[in-house]
C-alpha positions as CSV (number, residue, x, y, z in Angstrom):
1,X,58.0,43.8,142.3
2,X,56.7,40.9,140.0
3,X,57.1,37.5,140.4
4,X,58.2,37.1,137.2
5,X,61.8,39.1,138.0
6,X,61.9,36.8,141.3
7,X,62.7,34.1,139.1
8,X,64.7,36.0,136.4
9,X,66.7,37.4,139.6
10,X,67.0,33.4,141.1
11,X,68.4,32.8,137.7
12,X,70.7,35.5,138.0
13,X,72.4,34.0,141.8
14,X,72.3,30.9,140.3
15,X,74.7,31.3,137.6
16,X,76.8,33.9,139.9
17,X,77.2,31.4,142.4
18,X,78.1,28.4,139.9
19,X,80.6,30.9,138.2
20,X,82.3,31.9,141.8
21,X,82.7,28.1,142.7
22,X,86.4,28.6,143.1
23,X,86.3,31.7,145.2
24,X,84.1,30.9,147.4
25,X,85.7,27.5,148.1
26,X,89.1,29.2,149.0
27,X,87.7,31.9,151.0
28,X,85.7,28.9,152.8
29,X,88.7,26.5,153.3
30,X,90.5,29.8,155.0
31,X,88.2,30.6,157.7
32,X,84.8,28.2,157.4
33,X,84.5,24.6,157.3
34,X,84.4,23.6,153.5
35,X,80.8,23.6,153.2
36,X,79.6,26.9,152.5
37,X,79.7,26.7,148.5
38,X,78.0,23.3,148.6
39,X,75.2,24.8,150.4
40,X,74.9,28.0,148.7
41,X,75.0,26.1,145.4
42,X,71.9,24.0,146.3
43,X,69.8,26.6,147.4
44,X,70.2,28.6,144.4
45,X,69.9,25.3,142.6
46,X,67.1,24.9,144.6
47,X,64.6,28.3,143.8
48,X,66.2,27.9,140.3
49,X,64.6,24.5,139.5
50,X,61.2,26.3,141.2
51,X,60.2,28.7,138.1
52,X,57.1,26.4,137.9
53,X,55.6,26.6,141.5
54,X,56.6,30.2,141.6
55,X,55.4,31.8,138.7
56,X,51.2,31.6,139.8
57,X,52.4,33.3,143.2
58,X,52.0,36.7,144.3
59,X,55.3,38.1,145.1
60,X,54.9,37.8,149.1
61,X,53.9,34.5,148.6
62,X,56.8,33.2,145.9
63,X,59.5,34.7,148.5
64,X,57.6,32.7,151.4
65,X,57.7,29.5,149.4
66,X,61.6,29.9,148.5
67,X,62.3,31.0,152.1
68,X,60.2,27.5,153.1
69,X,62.3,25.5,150.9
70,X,65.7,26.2,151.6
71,X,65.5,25.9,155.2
72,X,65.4,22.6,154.3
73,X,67.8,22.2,152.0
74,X,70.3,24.5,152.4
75,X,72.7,22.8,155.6
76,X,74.8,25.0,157.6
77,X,74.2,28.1,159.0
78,X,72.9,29.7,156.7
79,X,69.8,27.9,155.3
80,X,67.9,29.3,158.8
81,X,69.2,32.6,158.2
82,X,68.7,33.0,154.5
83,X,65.4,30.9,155.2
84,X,64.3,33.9,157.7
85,X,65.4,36.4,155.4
86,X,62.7,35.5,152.5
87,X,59.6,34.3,154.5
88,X,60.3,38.0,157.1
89,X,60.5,39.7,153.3
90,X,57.6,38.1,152.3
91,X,55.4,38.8,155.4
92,X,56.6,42.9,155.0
93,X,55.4,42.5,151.4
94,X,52.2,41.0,152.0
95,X,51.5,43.6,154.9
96,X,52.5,46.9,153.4
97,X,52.3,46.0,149.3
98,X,55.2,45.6,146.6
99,X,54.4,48.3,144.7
100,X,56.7,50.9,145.1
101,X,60.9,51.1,145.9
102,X,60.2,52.3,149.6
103,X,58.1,49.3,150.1
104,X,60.4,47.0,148.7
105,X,63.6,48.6,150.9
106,X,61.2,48.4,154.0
107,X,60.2,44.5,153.2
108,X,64.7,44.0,152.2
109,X,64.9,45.3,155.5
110,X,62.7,43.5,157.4
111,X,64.4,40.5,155.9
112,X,67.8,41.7,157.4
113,X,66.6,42.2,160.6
114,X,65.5,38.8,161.1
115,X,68.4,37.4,159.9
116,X,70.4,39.7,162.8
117,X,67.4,38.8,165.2
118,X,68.2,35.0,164.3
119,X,71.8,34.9,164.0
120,X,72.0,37.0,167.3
121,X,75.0,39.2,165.3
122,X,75.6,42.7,164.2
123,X,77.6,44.9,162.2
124,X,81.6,44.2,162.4
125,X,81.3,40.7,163.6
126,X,82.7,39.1,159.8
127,X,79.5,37.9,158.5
128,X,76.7,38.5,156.1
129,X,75.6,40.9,158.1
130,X,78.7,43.2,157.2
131,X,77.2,43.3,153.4
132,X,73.8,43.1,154.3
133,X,73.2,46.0,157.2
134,X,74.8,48.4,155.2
135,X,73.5,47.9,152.4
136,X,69.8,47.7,153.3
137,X,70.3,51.3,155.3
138,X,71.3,52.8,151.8
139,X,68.4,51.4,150.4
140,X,66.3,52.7,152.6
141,X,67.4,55.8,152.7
142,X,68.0,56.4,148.7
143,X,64.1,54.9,148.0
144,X,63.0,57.6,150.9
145,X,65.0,60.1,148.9
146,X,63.1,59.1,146.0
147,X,66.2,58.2,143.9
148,X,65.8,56.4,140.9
149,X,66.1,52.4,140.4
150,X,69.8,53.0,138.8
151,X,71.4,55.2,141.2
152,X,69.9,52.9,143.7
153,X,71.6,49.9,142.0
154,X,74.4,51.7,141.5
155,X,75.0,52.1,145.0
156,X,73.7,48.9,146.5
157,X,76.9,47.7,144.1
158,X,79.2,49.6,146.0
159,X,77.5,49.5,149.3
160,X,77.8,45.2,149.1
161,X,81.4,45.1,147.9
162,X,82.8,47.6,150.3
163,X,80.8,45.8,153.1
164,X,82.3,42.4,151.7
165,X,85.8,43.7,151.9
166,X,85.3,45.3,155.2
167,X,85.3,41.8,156.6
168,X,89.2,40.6,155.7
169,X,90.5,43.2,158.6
170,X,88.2,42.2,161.2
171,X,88.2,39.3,163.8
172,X,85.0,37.2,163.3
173,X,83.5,36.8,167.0
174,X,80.2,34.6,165.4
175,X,80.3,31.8,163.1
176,X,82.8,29.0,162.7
177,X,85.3,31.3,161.9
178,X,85.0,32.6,165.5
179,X,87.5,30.4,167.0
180,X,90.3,31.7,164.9
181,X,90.3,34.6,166.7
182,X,93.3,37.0,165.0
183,X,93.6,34.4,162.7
184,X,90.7,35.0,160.9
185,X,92.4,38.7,159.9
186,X,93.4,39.3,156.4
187,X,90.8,36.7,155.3
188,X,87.2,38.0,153.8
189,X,84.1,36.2,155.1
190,X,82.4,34.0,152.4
191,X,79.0,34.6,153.7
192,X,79.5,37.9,152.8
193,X,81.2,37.6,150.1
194,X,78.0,35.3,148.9
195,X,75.9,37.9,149.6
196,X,78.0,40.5,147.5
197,X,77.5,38.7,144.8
198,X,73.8,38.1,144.9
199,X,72.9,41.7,145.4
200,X,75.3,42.1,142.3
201,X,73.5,40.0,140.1
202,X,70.1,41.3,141.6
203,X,71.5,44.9,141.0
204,X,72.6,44.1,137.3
205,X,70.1,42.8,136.3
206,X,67.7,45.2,137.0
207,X,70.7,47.6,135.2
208,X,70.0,46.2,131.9
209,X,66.5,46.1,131.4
């Protein structure tokens, strides 16, 4: 991993996020309380506007700097949780090195579990986590198979958008969409639905070069 794709992939969320304004605002105004596209769109904003600061970093220590800056901008939930994710990503990579796809899965991972250590949620509870869980133990597994960067891709695609729509048949028990109870059925979670399209544009990105 380079710092340079860091920022191409920040890019990448950025303009995924601004182009899924509308969905993510319905999906929010469903179960969530109206805020999470505001929020997501300032944080991407956010590491976007960073290419400057970043691109002297190391890899470990670009991802600690974006996790530092959008805990405090991103409001919500999910600024702490997407805050942890980066800086427990960072501290993986700086600890075992970037330099190969198994070391990479093991540092995604490590940023997943302290977002599921934070959040104090798991799989099946209509959150990010639904996208995220999943989709780290594939990547895990297919970089200890020794799998090659497009297959991998290929199936982190899959692996995010069947986690994502997972979430519409089950009853969040976490979040703000936790006091809907049944209600929240038949509605898909916009955290993970965010979160399926970030590893998307991550994914397809690293498709076309």
């Amino acid at each position: 991993m380079k710092t340079e794709f860091i920022i191409e992939a920040a890019l990448a969320i950025q303009q995924t996020i601004l182009a899924n304004e509308s969905t993510l605002e319905s999906l929010d105004r469903e179960i969530g309380d109206g805020d999470h596209y505001i929020n997501m769109k300032r944080g991407a904003t956010t590491v976007a506007e960073m290419q400057t600061d970043l691109a002297s970093l190391k890899p470990d220590e670009a991802l600690n700097k974006i996790g530092m800056k959008l805990l405090s901008t991103i409001g919500g939930a999910s600024g702490p949780l997407l805050a942890s994710f980066f800086m427990s990503m960072a501290k993986v990579l700086k600890e075992n090195g970037d330099e190969s796809n198994l070391k990479i899965a093991a540092a995604f991972a490590g940023g997943v579990q302290a977002i599921i250590q934070r959040g104090k949620a798991g799989i099946s509870e209509k959150t990010m986590l639904d996208v995220l869980i999943p989709v780290s133990n594939q990547f895990v597994l297919l970089a200890t198979q020794n799998c090659n960067v497009k297959l991998i891709c290929a199936t982190l695609i899959h692996t995010a958008e069947q986690g994502m729509l997972s979430t519409k048949n089950l009853i969040a028990t976490k979040g703000r969409a936790a006091g809907l109870g049944e209600r929240a059925i038949g509605h898909i979670d916009p955290g993970a639905k965010s979160c399926q399209l970030m590893i998307e544009a991550v994914c397809k990105l690293i498709l076309e070069k």
